[in-house]
Structures are given as C-alpha cells and as structure tokens.
MARBADO-533429 format. One record per residue (C-alpha): residue number from 1; x negated, y negated, z negated; residue in three letters. Coordinates in Angstrom, 3 decimals. Each point is the difference from the previous one (the first is absolute). Layout:
N
ATOM   seq         xx         yy         zz   type
ATOM   NUM          X          Y          Z    Ala
...
***
This chain:
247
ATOM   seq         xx         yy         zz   type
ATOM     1     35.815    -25.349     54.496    Unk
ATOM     2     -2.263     -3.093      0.566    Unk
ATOM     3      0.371     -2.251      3.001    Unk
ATOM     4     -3.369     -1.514      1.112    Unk
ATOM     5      0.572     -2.763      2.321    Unk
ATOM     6     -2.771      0.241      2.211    Unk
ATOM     7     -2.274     -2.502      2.206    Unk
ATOM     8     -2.304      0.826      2.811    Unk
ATOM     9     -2.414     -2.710      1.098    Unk
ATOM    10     -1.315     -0.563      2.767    Unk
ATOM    11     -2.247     -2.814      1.364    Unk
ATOM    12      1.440     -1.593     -3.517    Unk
ATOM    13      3.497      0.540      1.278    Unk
ATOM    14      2.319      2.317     -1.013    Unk
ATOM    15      1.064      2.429      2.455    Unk
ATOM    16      1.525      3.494      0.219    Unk
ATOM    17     -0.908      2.537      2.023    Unk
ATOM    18      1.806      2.993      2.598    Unk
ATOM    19     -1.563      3.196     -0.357    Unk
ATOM    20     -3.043     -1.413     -1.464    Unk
ATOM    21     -1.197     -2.010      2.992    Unk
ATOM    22     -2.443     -2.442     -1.140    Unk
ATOM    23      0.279     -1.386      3.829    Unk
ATOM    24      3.797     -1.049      0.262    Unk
ATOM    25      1.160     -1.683     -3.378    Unk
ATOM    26      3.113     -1.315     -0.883    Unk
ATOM    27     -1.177     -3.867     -1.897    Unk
ATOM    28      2.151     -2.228     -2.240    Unk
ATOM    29     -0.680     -3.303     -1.027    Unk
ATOM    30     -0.313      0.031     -3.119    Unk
ATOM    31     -1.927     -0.801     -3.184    Unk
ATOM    32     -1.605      3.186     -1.481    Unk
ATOM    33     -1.003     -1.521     -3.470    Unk
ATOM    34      4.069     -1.871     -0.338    Unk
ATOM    35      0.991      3.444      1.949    Unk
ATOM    36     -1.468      2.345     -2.882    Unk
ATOM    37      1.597     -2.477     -2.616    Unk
ATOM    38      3.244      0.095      1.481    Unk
ATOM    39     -0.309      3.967     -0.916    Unk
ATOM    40     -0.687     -0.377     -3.381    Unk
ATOM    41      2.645     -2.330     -0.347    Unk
ATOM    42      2.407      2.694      1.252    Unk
ATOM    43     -1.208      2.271     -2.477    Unk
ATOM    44     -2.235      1.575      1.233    Unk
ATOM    45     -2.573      2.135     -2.419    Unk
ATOM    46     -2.492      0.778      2.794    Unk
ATOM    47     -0.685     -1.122      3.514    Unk
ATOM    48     -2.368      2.010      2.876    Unk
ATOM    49     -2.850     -2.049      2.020    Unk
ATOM    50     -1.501      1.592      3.082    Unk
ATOM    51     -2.997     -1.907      1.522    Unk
ATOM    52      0.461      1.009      3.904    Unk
ATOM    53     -3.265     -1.906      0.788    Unk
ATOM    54     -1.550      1.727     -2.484    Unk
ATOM    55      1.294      3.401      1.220    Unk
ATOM    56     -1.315     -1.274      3.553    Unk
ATOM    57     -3.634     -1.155     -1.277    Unk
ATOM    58      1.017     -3.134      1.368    Unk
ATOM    59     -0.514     -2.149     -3.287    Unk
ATOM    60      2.368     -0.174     -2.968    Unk
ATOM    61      2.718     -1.708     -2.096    Unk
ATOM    62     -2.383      0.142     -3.322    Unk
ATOM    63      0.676     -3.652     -1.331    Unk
ATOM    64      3.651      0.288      0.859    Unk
ATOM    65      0.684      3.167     -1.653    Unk
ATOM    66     -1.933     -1.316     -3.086    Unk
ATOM    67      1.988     -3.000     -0.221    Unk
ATOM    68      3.364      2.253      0.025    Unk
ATOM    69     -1.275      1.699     -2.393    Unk
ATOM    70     -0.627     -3.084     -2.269    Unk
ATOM    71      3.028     -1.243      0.907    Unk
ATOM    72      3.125      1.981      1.203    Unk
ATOM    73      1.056      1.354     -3.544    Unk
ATOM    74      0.404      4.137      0.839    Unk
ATOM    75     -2.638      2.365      0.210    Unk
ATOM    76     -1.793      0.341      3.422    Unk
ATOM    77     -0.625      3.758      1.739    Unk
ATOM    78     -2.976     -1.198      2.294    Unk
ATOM    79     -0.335      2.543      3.521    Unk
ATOM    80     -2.236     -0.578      2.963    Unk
ATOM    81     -3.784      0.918      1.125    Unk
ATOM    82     -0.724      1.019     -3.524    Unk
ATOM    83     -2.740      2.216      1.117    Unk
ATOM    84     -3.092     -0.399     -3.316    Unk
ATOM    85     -0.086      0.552     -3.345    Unk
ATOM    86     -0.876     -3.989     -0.179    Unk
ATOM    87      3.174     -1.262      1.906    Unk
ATOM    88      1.877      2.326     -2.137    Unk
ATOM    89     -1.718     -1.125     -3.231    Unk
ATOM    90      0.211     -3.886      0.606    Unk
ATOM    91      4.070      0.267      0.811    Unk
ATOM    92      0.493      1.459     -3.459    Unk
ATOM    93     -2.277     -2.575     -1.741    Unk
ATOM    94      1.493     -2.730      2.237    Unk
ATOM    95      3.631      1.130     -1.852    Unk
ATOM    96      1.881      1.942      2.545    Unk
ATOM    97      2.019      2.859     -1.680    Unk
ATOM    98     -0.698      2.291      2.503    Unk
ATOM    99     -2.653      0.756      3.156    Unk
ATOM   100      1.819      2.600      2.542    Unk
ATOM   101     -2.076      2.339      1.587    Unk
ATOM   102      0.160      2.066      3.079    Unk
ATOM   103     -3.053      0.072      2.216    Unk
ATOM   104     -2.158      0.190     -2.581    Unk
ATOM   105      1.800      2.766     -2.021    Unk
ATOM   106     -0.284      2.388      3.444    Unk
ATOM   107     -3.680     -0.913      0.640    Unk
ATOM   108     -1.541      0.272     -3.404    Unk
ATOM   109      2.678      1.263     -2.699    Unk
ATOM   110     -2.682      0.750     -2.328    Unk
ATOM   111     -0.570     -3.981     -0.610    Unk
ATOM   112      3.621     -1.069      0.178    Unk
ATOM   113      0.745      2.669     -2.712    Unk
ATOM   114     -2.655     -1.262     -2.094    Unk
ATOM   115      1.164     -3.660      0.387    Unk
ATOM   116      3.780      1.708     -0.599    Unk
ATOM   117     -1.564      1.728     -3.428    Unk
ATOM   118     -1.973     -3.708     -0.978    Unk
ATOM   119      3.392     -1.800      0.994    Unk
ATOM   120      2.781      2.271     -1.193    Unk
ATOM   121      3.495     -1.376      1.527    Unk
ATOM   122     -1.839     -2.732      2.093    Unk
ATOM   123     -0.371      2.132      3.102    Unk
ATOM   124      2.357      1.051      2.349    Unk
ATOM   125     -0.641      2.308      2.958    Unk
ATOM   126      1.165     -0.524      3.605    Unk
ATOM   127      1.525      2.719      2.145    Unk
ATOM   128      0.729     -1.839      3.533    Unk
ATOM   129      1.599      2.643      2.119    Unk
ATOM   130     -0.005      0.667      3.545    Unk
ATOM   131      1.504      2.458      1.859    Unk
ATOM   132     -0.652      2.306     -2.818    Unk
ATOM   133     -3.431     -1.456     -0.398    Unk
ATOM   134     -1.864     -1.142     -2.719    Unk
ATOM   135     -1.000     -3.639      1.646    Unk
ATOM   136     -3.124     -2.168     -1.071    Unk
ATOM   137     -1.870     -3.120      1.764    Unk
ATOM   138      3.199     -2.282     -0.248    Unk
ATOM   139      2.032      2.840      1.355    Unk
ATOM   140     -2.481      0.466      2.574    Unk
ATOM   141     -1.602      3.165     -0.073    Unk
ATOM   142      1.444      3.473     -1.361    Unk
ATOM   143     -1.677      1.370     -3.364    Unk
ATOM   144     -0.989      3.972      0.092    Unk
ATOM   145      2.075      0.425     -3.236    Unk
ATOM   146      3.687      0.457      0.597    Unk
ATOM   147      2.507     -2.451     -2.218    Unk
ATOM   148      1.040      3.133     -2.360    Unk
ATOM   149     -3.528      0.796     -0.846    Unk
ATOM   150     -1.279     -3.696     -0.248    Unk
ATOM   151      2.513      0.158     -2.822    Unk
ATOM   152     -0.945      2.952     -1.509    Unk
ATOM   153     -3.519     -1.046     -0.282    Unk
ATOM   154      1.010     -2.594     -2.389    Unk
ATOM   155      2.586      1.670     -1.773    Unk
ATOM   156     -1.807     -0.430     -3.488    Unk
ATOM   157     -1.641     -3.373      0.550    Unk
ATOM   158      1.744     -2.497     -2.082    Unk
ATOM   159      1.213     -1.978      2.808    Unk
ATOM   160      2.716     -3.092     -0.358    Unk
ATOM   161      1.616      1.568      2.733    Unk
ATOM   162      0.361      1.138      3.576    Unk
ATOM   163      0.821     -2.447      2.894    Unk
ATOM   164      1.278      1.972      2.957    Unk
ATOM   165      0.786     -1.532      3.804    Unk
ATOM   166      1.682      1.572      2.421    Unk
ATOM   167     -1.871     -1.732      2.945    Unk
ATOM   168      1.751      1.241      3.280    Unk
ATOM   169      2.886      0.289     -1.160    Unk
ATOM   170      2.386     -2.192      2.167    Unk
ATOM   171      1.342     -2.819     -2.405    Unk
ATOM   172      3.598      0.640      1.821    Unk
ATOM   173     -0.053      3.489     -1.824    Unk
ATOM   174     -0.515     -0.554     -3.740    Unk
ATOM   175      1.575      3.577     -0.601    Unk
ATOM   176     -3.337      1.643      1.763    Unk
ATOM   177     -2.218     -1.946     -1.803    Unk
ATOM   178      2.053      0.403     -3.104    Unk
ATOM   179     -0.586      4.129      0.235    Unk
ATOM   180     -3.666     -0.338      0.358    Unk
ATOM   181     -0.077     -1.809     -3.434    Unk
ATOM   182      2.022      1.982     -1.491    Unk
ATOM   183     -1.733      3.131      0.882    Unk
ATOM   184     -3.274     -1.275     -0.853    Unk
ATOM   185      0.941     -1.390     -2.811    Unk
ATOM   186      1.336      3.359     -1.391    Unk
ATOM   187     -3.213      1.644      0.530    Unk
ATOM   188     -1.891     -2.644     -2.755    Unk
ATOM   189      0.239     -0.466     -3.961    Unk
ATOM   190     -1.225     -3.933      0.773    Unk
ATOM   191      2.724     -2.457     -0.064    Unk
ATOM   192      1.007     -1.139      3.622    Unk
ATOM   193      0.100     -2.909      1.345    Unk
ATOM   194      1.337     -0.406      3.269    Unk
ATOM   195     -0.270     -2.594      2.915    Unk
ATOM   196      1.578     -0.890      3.768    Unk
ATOM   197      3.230      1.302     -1.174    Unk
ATOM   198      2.290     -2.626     -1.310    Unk
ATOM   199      2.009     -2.356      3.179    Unk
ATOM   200      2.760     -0.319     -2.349    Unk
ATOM   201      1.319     -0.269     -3.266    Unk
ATOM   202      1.898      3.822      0.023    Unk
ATOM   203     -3.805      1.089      0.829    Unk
ATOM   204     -1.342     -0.784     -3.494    Unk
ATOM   205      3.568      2.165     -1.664    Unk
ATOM   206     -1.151      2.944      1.919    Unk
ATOM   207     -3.691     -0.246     -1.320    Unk
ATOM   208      0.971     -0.204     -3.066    Unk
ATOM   209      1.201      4.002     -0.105    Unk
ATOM   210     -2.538      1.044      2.111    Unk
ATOM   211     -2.104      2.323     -2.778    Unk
ATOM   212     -2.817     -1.420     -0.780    Unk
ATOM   213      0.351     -3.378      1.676    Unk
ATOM   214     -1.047     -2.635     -2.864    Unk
ATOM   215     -0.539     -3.204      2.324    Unk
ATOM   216      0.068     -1.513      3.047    Unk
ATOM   217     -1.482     -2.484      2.343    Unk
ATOM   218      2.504     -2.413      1.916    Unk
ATOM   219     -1.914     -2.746      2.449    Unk
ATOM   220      1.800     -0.260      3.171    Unk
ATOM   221      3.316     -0.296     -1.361    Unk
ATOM   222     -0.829     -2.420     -2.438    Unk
ATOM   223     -1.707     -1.941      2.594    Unk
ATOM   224      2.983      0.427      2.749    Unk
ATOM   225      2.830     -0.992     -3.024    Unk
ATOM   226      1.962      3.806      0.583    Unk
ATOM   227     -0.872      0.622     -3.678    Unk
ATOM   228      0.150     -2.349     -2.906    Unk
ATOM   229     -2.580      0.957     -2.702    Unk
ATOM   230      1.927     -0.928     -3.452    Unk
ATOM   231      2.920      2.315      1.329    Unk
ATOM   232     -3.092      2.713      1.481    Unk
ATOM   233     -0.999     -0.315     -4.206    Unk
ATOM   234      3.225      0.670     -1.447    Unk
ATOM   235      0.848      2.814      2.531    Unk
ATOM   236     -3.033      1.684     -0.970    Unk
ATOM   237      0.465     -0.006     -3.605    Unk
ATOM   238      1.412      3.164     -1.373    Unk
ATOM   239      4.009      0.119     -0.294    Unk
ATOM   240      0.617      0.411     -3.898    Unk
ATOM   241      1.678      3.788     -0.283    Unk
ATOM   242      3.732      0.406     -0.371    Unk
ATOM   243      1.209      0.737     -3.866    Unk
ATOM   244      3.027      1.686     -0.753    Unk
ATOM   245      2.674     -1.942     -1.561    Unk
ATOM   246      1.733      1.408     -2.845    Unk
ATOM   247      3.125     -1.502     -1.451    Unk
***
C-alpha cells in the first residue's frame, strides 16, 4: 500500500481541513517546499497537493506547486479546481505524476475520459462523499450521479486510481467512515486510494487488508505528530508470507 503524505494550501499555508470547510481551517507554520522535502526524505514515493484557493476560485498555489515539483524528490498527485482540459494539460507538462479529478469527471466525463485515454495512469478520479452523495464544487453541491454509479461509469477508463472521501463522516468515528470505503471500494476494478481515515498509526494496518485498498492519504496526522511517516511506510509495506520450516 502507498502512503502519500499530503499538503493542502491555503493562502500559501498549509492547512487541513474538518469536513471539507474551506471557512474554518486548521494552519501550521510551516515551510511547504522544506515540508514536501522532509517527505521524500522519509521515503516517501509520492506526495498529494490540493490547491484550496484554487478549489475556491480565489487564486492559486501554481509557482509553489511547480517548485515542489522541481524540488521535493517524489512524485506529486496535483488535486484542486482542475476544471479544463488546459489546467489539466499544463500540470502534466509542468511534471506532476498525477492531476485528480472530481468535479470535472461528474460534469463532463466524456472529456476527462479522453484526457484519462491520452494520459493512461496519470489521472485519478475523485469520489467525495456525503451523506451518501456524490459531492462536487469543493464539497459544496450534491452531483445527480450516486458514488456507485460515478464509479461504474469509469470502470474501463484506464484511470491511476480512485480517491474516495468520506466527507461527513465524524473524524471521532474512523470505523463509519472506514465502511463507506470499503463498500465502495468493493463495487470498482480501479485501485483505491483512500483519504480522511488515518489519526493513527493502527489506522494504516487496517487499510492495508481492506480489499482493494492500494494507498492512502495521511495530512492531519502528519501535521499534528500522532503518526510518524517512515514507520506509516514500513507498516504499509506487505508482511513477507510465513514458510514452513522443515528440518
């Protein structure tokens, strides 16, 4: 299973949000260049960048992402207010391993499946859940499509993988959220990845036999020092399988 550390920016701080409110952030003083660098160091293969202002349309973090991508030393899974075909576009050219995609998959699928088909294993869809709805708008407004047939519509699209959020589910009750990603994530072929569900290091052991789990996003804990992210890599790898000894 991978761990992607994970950054949200806002007003070029990182922050994290509750139940996607871009009103009430949590902010830590930090530097998000030496911040992404301190992931790689820690071994980290890939790290995920969401642009809050951009998911706003309040501005965005475009130099700052580009010079973590120069410079942090993983691969960078860009998310936020990708809404064209051009802001897709420039983020691969620009050299970030993936562009997620959620708002844009529900409003016009037939372009995100032709950028999916153009950029095989560069795209990854968003399901952010709410209340058993499909959520869009920076979790703001409810999508006609439910989750389960969101998937299904891109079941043979040669996605990277699947990013799901639980949204309302309350952080104090990881075991809620946890059924909602596992159900969903039975009901899809992609690879999962899944996010808002690790407070703690025993989290990321019980992802890792949830079927069809293949990665995770950690942010929060990272930022609030509950999880450490070299011991979050080695938990994740797989456990080598027992061989009989014979004398």
């Amino acid at each position: 299973m991978i761990i992607y550390p994970t950054m949200e920016l806002q007003n070029g701080r990182c922050v994290t949000l509750k139940r996607g409110v871009l009103e009430d952030p949590s902010i830590y003083h930090v530097d998000p260049v030496e911040t992404a660098k301190s992931f790689s160091e820690a071994g980290a293969s890939w790290m995920h960048i969401t642009d809050f202002d951009a998911v706003a349309g309040e501005g965005n973090h475009d130099e700052l992402i580009e010079e973590i991508i120069r410079t942090a030393g993983a691969s960078v899974q860009v998310a936020g207010g990708l809404r064209t075909r051009e802001q897709v576009e420039r983020w691969i050219e620009k050299g970030a391993g993936r562009v997620v995609l959620g708002t844009l998959a529900a409003r016009d699928p037939g372009l995100v499946k032709e950028l999916a088909n153009r950029y095989p294993d560069q795209v990854v869809l968003a399901a952010d859940v709410m209340q058993g709805k499909l959520m869009t708008d920076g979790w703001r407004s409810p999508a006609a499509i439910t989750p389960e047939d969101f998937l299904k519509s891109y079941e043979d699209v040669p996605l990277a993988g699947v990013l799901i959020t639980d949204i309302d589910s309350d952080i104090d009750q990881p075991d809620a959220q946890l059924g909602v990603l596992s159900g969903l994530a039975a009901g899809t072929a992609h690879h999962v990845i899944a996010a808002g569900t690790v407070r703690e290091i025993d989290d990321v052991a019980r992802l890792k036999y949830v079927p069809n789990i293949s990665g995770t996003l950690i942010g929060r804990a990272l930022f609030n020092k509950t999880v450490d992210l070299e011991e979050a890599i080695a938990t994740a790898q797989p456990q080598p399988e027992t061989t009989a000894e014979f004398i």
